[in-house]
N, C-alpha and C positions, 0 to 999 in steps of 0.2 A: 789559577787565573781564569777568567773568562772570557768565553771566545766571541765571534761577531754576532749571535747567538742567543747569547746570555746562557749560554752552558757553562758549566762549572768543568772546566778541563786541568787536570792535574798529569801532569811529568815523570810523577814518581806518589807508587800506594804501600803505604807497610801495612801488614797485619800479622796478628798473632794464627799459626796454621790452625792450633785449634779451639780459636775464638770461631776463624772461616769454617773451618769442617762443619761446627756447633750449628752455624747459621745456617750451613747449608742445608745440611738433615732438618732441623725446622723446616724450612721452607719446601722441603719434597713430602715433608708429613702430612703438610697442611695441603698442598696440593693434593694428592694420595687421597687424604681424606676428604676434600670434596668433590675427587674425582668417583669415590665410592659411596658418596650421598648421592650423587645425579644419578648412577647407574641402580639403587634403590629405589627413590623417586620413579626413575622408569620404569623399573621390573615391577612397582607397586600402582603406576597407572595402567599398565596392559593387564597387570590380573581385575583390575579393576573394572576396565573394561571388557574383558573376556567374562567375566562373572556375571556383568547386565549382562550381554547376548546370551549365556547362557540361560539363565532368568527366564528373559524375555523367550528363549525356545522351547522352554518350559512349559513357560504360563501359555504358548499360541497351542502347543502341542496337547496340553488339558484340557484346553477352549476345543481343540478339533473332537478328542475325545468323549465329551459331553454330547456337544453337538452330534455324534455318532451316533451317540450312547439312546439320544433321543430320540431320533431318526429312527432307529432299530425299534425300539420300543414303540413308536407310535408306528411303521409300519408292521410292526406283529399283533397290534391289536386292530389294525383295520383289516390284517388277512384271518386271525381270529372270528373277528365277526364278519367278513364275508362269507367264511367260512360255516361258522355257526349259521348262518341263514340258506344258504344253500344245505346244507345239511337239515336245516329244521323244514325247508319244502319238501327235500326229496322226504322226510320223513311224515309228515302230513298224508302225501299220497301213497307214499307205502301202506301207510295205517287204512287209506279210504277205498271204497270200493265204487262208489256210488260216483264214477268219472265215463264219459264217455270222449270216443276217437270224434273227430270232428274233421280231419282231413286227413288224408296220408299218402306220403309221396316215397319212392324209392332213388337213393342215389349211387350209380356203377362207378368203378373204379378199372384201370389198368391192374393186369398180373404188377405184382409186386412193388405198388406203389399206391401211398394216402396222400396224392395230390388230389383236388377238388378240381375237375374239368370244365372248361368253360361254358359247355353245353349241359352241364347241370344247375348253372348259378339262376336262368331266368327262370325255372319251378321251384327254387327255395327260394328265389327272390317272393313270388307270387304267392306262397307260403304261409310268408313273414308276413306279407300284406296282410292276408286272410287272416290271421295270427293273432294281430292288432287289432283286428275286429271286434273283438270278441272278448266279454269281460271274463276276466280270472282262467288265463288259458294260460298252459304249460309244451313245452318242447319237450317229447322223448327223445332222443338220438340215439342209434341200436349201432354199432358194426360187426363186419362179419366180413371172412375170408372164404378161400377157393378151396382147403383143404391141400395145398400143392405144394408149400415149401416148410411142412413139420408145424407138429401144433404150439411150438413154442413161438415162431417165428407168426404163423397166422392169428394169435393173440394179441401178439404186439400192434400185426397189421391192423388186425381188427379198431383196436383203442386209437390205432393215430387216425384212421378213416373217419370214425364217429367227432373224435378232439378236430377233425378238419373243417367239421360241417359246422360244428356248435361255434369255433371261431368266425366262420363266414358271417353267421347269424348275428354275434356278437359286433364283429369289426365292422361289416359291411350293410347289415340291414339293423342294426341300434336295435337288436333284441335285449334287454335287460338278464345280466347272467341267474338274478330272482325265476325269472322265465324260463330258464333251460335246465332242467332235470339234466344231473352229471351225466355225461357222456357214457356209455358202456360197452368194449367191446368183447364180443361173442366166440370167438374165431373162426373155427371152420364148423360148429353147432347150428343145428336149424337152418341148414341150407333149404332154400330155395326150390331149388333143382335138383336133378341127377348132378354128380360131380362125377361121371364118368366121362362125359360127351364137350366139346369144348363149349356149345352153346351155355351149359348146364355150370358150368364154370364161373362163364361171365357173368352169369345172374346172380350167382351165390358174390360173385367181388363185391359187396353194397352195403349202404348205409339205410337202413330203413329212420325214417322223419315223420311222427305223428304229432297232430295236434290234440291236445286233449282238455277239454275243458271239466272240473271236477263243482256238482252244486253249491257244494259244502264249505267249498272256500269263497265262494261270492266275491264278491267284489275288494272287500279287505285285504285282499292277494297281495 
């Protein structure tokens, strides 16, 4: 009968047990089974999307690669040819003879250190000037130690002295590195002075800085 409602309300249900059983096992199968469509369905959009991001880390990680790849390569060919041209100067005036000194200045140094003191910068400042003057001129840069703490150590010295001056010239007075014959240092060879006496010491601590201007290169320098 039906209730206020309009539901279908009954008092009494017969059924065969296993017609019910039959029905019921349908009905949890079919559940069952599209409760294990949805849980595919999902585990088939997360790989899905774990696949693009993957892709996509891929493909940015190739792109970085390239772009590395390029980077490298154009910077080894621009230190290639700085290089080849600093080497094809120093090698010009290797080969010439026919260059003379034009100015020359000496710069001291503290025992065991190739720091550039401040009271040497206004005469290589004055230098550089003179430097600029002057068509088709090159920078020698020489260093040289005290002989005092072993010739391995006074070599080293020697090169960071000369490499301190040549940066100054470079950083500070817009010398062109085309201009500055590589750096060389001597160590404790071709002293100065006595290296007995302390005076004799401190003259040998130095950078010697020549200007040189060579005919033969003219102006096309």
């Amino acid at each position: 009968m039906g209730n206020s409602n309009r539901q279908l309300e009954a008092s009494k249900i017969s059924f065969t047990p296993d017609d019910f059983a039959l029905e019921v096992a349908q009905q949890q199968q079919v559940l069952a089974t599209k409760a294990a469509a949805q849980n595919a369905q999902s585990t088939a959009d997360e790989a899905t999307t774990e696949a693009r991001a993957a892709q996509t880390f891929a493909d940015q990680a190739q792109d970085s690669a390239d772009q590395a790849t390029l980077q490298a390569e154009a910077a080894g060919v621009v230190g290639l040819a700085d290089a080849a041209a600093i080497a094809a100067v120093d090698q010009r005036v290797s080969d010439l003879d026919d260059y003379k000194v034009e100015s020359e200045n000496d710069v001291f140094f503290d025992r065991d250190s190739a720091i550039l003191k401040e009271d040497a910068k206004p005469a290589l400042a004055d230098l550089a000037k003179f430097a600029k003057s002057l068509q088709g001129y090159l920078i020698e840069i020489s260093g040289y130690a005290s002989n005092t703490l072993g010739s391995t150590t006074d070599q080293k010295l020697s090169e960071e002295r000369a490499a301190a001056v040549a940066r100054y010239f470079y950083e500070n007075q817009s010398i062109p590195m085309r201009r500055i014959l590589m750096p060389v240092g001597y160590g404790s060879t071709h002293g100065m002075a006595n290296n007995t006496d302390v005076i004799g010491r401190e003259l040998n601590r130095r950078v010697d800085v020549k200007v040189l201007v060579n005919k033969s290169l003219g102006e096309g320098l």
